[in-house]
N, C-alpha and C positions, 0 to 999 in steps of 0.2 A: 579472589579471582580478579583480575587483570579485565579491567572493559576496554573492548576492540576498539582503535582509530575508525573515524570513521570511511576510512580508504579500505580496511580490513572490511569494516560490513559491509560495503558496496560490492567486493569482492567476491564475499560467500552469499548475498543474493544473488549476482551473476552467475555464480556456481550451481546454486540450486535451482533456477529457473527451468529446469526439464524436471527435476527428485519428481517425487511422489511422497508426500505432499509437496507443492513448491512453496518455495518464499523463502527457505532456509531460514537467519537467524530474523527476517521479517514474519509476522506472524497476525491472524485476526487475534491473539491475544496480546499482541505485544501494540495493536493500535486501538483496540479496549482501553489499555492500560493507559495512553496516551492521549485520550478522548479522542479518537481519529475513527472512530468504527459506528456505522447507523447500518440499519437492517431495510432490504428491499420491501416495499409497500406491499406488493403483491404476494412472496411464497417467506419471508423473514429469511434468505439469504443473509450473510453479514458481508457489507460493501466498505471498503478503504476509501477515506476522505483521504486522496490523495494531496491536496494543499495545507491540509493542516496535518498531516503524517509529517510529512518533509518540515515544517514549521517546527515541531515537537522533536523530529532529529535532529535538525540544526541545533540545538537547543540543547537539546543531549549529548551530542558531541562537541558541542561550543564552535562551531562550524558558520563561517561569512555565510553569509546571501548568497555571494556566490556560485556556494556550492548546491545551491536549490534545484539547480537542471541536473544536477548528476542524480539526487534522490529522485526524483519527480520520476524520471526515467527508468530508472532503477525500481519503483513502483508500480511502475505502467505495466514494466517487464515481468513482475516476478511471477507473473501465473493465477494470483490474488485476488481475486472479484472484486474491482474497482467500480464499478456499475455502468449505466449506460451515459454515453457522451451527452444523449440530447435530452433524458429521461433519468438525471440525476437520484430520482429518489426511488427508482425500480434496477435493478441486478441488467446484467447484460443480455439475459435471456428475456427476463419479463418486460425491459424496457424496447426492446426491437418489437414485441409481440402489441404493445400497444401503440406505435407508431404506423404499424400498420392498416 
């Protein structure tokens, strides 16, 4: 099997960003596998370490720095419980819930 460019996977997350599931060929298994995946403090939600996802692609794809905004974005996007902006270590539901 042929592994995608990485313009090809950027592609088919953009694609899947509505699917059911989203994330298409991004996955919480596939940033497990990467070390890129911690679990929300509060309900054990699995939250994307969006900076070191995009680190791990890069990497995977043999891809400049450069290209680090196209993933990061491309991660923010894909539907993927990335957790809360201000409350890193809690999901986006449980971390609004405690800044309250």
């Amino acid at each position: 099997m042929i592994r995608p460019t990485l313009d090809q996977f950027l592609a088919a997350v953009e694609a899947a960003r509505t699917a059911d599931p989203p994330g298409g060929p991004l996955s919480y298994d596939l940033a497990d596998e990467l070390g890129a995946l911690h679990h929300c403090d509060e309900g054990d939600e699995p939250i994307l370490d969006v900076g070191r996802l995009a680190t791990e692609l890069l990497k995977r794809y043999g891809a400049s720095e450069r290209r680090r905004g196209d993933l990061q974005r491309a991660i923010r996007r894909s539907g993927l419980e990335i957790g809360d902006h201000l409350s890193p270590n809690y999901c986006s539901y449980h971390g609004q819930i405690t800044s309250e």
